[in-house]
N, C-alpha and C positions, 0 to 999 in steps of 0.2 A: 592512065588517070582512073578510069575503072578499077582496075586493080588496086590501088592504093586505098578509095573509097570503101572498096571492102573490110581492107585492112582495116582500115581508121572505126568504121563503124565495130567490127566484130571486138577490137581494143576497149573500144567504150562500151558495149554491151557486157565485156566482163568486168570491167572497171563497174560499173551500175552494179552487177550481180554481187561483184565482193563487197562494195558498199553497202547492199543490201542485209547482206547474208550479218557483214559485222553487227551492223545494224541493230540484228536482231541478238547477235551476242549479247550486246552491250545492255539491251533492254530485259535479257532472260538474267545479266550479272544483276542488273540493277533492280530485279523480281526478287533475286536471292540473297540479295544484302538487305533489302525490305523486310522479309522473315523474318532474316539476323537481328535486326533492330527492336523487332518484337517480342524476340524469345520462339519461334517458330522454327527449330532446328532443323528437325527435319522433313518440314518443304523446302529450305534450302537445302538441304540435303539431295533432295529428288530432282532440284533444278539442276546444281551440279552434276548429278550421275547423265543428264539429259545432254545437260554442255559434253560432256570427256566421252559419254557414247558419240556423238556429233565430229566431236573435232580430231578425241586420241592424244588432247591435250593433257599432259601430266600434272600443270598447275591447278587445274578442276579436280584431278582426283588427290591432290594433295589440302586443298580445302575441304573436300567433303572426309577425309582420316582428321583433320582439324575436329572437324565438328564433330564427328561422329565419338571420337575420342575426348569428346568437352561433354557428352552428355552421358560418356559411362558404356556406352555400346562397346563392350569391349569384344564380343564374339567378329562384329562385321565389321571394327576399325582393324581386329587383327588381319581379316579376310582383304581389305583394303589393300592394308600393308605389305602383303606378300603381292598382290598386283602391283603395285608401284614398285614393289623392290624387284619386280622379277625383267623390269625395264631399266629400272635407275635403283641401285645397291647403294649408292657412294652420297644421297642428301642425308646430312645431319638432322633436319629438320624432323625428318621423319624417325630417322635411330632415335632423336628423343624420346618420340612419340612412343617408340615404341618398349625404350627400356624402362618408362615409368609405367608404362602396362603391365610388364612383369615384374617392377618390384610390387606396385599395388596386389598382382595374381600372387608376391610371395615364393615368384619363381625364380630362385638367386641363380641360377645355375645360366640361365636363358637370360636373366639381366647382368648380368658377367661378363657374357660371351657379345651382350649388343655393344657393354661401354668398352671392351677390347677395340672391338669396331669404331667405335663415337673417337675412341681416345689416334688411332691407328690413322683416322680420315683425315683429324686436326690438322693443322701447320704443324710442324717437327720443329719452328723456330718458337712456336708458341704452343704449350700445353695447358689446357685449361685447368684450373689448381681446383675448382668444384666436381669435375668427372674425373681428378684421380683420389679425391679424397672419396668421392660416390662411391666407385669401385675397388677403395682400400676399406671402405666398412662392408661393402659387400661381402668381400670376400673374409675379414671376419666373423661375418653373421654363419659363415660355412666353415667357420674356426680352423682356417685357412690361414693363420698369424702369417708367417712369414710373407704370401703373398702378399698381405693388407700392410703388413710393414714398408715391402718396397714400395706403394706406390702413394701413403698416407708420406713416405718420407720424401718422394716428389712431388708430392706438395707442398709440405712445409717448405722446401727449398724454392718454390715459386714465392709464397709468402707465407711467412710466419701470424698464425695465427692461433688464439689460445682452443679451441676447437680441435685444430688438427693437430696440435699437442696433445690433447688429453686422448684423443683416437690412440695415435701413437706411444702412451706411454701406458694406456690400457693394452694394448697390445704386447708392451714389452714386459708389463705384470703376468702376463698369460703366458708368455714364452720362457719368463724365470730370468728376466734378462731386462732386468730395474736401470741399472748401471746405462747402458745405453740410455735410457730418457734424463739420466739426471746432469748430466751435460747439457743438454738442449734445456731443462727446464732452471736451470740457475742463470741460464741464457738469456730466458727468456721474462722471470720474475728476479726486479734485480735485486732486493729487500725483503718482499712478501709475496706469499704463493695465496692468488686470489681461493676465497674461504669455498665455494662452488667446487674449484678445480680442486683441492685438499681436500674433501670429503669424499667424491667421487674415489680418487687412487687411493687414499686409506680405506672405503669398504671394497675394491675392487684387492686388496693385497690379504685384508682382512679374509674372505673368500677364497683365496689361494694359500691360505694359511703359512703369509709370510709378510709379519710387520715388521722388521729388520731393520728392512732398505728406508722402508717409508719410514719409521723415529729417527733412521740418520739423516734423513734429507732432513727432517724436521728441527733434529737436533741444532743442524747447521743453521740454517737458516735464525733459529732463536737467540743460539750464541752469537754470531755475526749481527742481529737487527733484532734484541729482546723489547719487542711491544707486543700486544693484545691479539695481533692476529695472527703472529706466531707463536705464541704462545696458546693458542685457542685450537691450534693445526695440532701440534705435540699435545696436549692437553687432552685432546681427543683419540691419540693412538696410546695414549697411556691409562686411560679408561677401559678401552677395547684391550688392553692387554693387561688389566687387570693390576695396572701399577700405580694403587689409590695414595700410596704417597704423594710419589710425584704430582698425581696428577690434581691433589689437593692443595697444593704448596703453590701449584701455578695459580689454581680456581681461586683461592684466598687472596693472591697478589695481584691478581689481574679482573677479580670479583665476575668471574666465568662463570656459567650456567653447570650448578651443582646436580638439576633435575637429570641429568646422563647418568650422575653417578647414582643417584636413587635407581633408578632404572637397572644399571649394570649389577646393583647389589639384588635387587629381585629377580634377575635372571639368572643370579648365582643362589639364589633363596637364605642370603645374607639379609634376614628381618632385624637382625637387632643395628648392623654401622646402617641397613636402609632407614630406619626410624632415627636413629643419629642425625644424620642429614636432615631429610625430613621435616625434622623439628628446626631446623634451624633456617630452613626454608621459612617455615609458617612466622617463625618471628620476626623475618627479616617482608615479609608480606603475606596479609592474609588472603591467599586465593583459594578458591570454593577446588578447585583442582587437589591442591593437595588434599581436602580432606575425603575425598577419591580415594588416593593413593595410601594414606590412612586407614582406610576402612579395609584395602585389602592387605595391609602389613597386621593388624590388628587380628584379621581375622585369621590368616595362615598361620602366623605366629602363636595361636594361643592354642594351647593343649585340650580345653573345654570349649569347644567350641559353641556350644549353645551357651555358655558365661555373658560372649561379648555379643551374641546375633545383635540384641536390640542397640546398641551404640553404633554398632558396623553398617546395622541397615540406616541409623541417623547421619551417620557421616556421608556414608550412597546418597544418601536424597538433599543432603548439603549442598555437597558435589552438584547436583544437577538442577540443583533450584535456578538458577539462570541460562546453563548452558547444557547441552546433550553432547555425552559421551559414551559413545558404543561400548566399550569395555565397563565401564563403570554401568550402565544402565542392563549389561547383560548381566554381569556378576548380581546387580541387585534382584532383576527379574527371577536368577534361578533359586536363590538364597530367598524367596520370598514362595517360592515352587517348591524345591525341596523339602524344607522345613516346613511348610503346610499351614505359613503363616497369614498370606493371602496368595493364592493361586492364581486368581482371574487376575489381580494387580501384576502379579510380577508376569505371567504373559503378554501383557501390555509394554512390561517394561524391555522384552524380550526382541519384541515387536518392532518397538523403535527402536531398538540397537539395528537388527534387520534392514529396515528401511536403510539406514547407512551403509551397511557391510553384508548383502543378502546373501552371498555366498561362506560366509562365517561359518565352517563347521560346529564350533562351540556354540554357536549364537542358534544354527539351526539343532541341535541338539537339544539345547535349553527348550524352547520352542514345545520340541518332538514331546521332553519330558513331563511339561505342561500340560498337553493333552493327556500324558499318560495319568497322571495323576488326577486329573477330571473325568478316568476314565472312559477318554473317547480314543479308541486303541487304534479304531481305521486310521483316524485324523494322525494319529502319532507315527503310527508304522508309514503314512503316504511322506509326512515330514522327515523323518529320518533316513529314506530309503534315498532324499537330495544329496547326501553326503557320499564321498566317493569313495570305494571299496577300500583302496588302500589308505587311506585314513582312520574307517573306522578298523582295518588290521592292527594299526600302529595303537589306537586307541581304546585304555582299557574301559574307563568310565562308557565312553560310548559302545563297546560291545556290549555290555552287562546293563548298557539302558536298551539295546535291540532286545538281547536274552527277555525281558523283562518284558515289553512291549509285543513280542510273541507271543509269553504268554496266556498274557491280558485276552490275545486274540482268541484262544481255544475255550475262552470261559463261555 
């Protein structure tokens, strides 16, 4: 009977102790979800690392890589990480955690190698079609094409989605292997290829210096279903490839956006079909834009250039009487510097180009030559020196405004 009394007592004395002891778990959980509630991360933080030194519980030191990784700590969530992982390898929870650290760090190499894992851990009956599309653009961003293909094209076979198509048929423009997407994509547009998704793989082929495949897809599609947004798709590879028949025969039928083709004729420094268009722009609506675009067809185009300054510089400040345009306000700024017609104006107008576009070589140039011409040489050489070496190599105006701004310094 003694005996037993023992027992019974010593039973409830540990029973008392572990109740005790939760107790106080439950009261240090309920200290650190307080913080949480407050935005106090890391005193909850500190509470957990007190629980998981205590207990050697792995679900404490997987809230504090939570947290710790919710506020950017990325040195001591990764230090976390490698402690949990050096017990338990196999929670997804944590591969999260940890592959969007290294893409945030930019480190494809080490977030490649965690979604192998993330994807490796899954169910085999189920592959998540978000972590193979993850690590199909990963592994493109390392221009890794063929990888990125396999496993963007195990996704798409989970579900088709318009996303994991354009991954994928970016991918097959990079590998010269068009033919493969356009199956899947007649598949998948049964009429018309959304206007988003056409512009993407037309400057993605434009870039690899092969619009071919993209005017036959386009071709098909127009003949088979000729409306507006197929016609708008071709229309636009036919600009970029410089075939202003065609592409004006559709723009007039389908009353398409002609300002491309201004565009493509000043990039080709075709001033007189750009003024053609142009003009028939302005008559069909008078917007202050065009006569922007006016002001610098007007001014490249003319042989005398000081003829047209004062109309070029009217039509510039036309342009921007409502609206700011960086080009247009830079172009007037240095035409206003240059020619010595007001200097302090047109760095103003330089200025506020800047404000939009502060890294604008041309714009910080303009700028540069502004002060030169105010002769403030420090001011010019500290502004010009923003411009990056191999730019101003490439570029002759801006050597020969450095040459020049040297000068000025030795006076």
């Amino acid at each position: 009977m003694y005996w037993c009394s023992k027992k019974i007592i010593s039973l409830l004395f540990c029973f008392i102790a572990f109740m005790y002891a939760q107790n106080i778990e439950d009261d240090k959980i309920f200290e650190a979800l307080s913080f949480i509630d407050i935005g106090d991360y890391r005193s909850a933080i500190d509470i957990y690392n007190e629980l998981y030194k205590t207990t050697n519980n792995l679900k404490y030191l997987e809230e504090i890589i939570k947290l710790s990784a919710g506020i950017g700590d990325t040195n001591n969530t990764l230090q976390y990480i490698r402690e949990y992982q050096d017990v338990d390898n196999k929670n997804l929870k944590i591969k999260y955690i940890l592959a969007n650290i290294y893409i945030t760090l930019k480190d494809t190499n080490n977030a490649i190698a965690t979604y192998e894992e993330i994807i490796k851990l899954e169910d085999k009956d189920f592959s998540n079609k978000v972590n193979l599309k993850t690590l199909g653009g990963l592994y493109a961003l390392k221009k890794d094409f063929d990888s990125a293909k396999k496993y963007l094209i195990r996704s798409y076979a989970i579900e088709k989605d318009m996303h994991t198509l354009l991954l994928i048929a970016s991918v097959d423009i990079s590998l010269d292997d068009f033919n493969h997407s356009v199956s899947l994509i007649k598949e998948y547009f049964e009429e018309e290829i959304d206007d988003d998704f056409a512009q993407v793989i037309t400057q993605l082929s434009f870039n690899n210096k092969n619009l071919d495949d993209i005017e036959s897809l386009f071709i098909y599609y127009y003949d088979k279903y000729p409306n507006e947004i197929n016609a708008n798709n071709l229309f636009r590879v036919y600009v970029i490839d410089a075939n202003f028949d065609d592409a004006l025969d559709l723009a007039y039928k389908y009353n398409l956006n002609l300002e491309i083709v201004v565009d493509k004729y000043l990039s080709m420094k075709d001033y007189k079909n750009a003024r053609a268009i142009l003009e028939q722009l302005i008559n069909k609506k008078d917007d202050d834009y065009y006569y922007g675009v006016m002001a610098i067809i007007d001014f490249e185009e003319a042989e005398n250039k000081e003829s047209v300054i004062d109309s070029v510089i009217s039509n510039f400040k036309l342009a921007l009487k409502a609206n700011s345009y960086p080009l247009f306000e830079n172009y007037l700024g240095y035409l206003l510097i240059d020619y010595d017609i007001d200097i302090n104006e047109g760095i103003q107008y330089v200025k506020n180009a800047l404000n939009e576009e502060p890294n604008n070589p041309a714009y910080i140039d303009s700028l540069a030559w502004g002060y030169y011409k105010l002769n403030k040489c420090n001011e010019a050489f500290d502004v010009i020196n923003k411009i990056p070496k191999e730019i101003i190599d490439n570029e002759k105006e801006i050597k020969n405004h450095i040459e020049q701004i040297k000068q000025c310094l030795k006076k």
